[in-house]
C-alpha positions as CSV (number, residue, x, y, z in Angstrom):
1,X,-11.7,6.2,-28.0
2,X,-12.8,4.5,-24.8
3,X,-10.8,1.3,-26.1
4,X,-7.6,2.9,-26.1
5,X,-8.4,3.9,-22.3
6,X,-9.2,0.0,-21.4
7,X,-5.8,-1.3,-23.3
8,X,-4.1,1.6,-21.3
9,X,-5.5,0.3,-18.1
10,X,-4.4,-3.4,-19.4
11,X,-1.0,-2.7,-20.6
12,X,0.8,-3.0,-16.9
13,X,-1.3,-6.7,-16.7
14,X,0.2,-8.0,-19.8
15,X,2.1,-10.9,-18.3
16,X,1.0,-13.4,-15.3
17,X,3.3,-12.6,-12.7
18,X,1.2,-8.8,-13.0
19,X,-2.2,-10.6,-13.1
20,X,-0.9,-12.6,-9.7
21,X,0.6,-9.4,-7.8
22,X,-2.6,-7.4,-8.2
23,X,-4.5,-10.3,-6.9
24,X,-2.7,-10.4,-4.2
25,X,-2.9,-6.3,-3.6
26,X,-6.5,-6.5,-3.4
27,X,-6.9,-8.6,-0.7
28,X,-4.7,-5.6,1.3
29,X,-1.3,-3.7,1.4
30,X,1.4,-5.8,1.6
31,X,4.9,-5.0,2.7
32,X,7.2,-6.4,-0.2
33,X,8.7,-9.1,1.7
34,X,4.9,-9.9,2.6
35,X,4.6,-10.0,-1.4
36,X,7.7,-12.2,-1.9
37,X,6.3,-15.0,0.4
38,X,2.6,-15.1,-0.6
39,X,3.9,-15.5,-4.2
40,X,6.2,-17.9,-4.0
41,X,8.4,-18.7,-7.5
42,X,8.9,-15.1,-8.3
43,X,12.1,-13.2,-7.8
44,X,12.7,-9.7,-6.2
45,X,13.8,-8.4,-9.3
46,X,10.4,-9.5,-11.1
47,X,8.3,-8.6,-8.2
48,X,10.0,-4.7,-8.1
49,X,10.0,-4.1,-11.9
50,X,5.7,-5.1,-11.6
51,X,5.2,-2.9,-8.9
52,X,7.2,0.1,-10.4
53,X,5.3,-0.4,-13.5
54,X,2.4,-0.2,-11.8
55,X,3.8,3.4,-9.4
56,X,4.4,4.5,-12.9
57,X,1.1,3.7,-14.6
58,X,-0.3,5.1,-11.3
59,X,-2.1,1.8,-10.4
60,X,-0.6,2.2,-7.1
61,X,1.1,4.1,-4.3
62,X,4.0,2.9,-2.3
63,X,4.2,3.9,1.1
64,X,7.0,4.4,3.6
65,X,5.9,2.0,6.8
């Protein structure tokens, strides 16, 4: 049972562009654009579908600034 709660948890990472926004999301919030320039090589459609999977999986919160 408590491996199908660790692969849920791991499902939204399963790719490196993932592994490299979180990273980034830990340090602090980021404004996208703040996301977009301290990953450089990824595109803003890449970068929104993450971070929507990640709303949806409830990893994360986005917040009006």
């Amino acid at each position: 049972m408590q491996e199908r709660g660790v692969a849920r948890f791991l499902s939204p990472l399963d790719d490196p562009w993932a592994t490299l926004v979180v990273r980034e999301l830990l340090k602090r919030p980021h404004r996208f654009k703040e996301l977009l320039t301290a990953l450089p090589g990824i595109s803003a459609h890449t970068l929104s579908s993450r971070l929507r999977r990640f709303e949806a999986h409830e990893l994360l919160t986005r917040t009006a600034w």
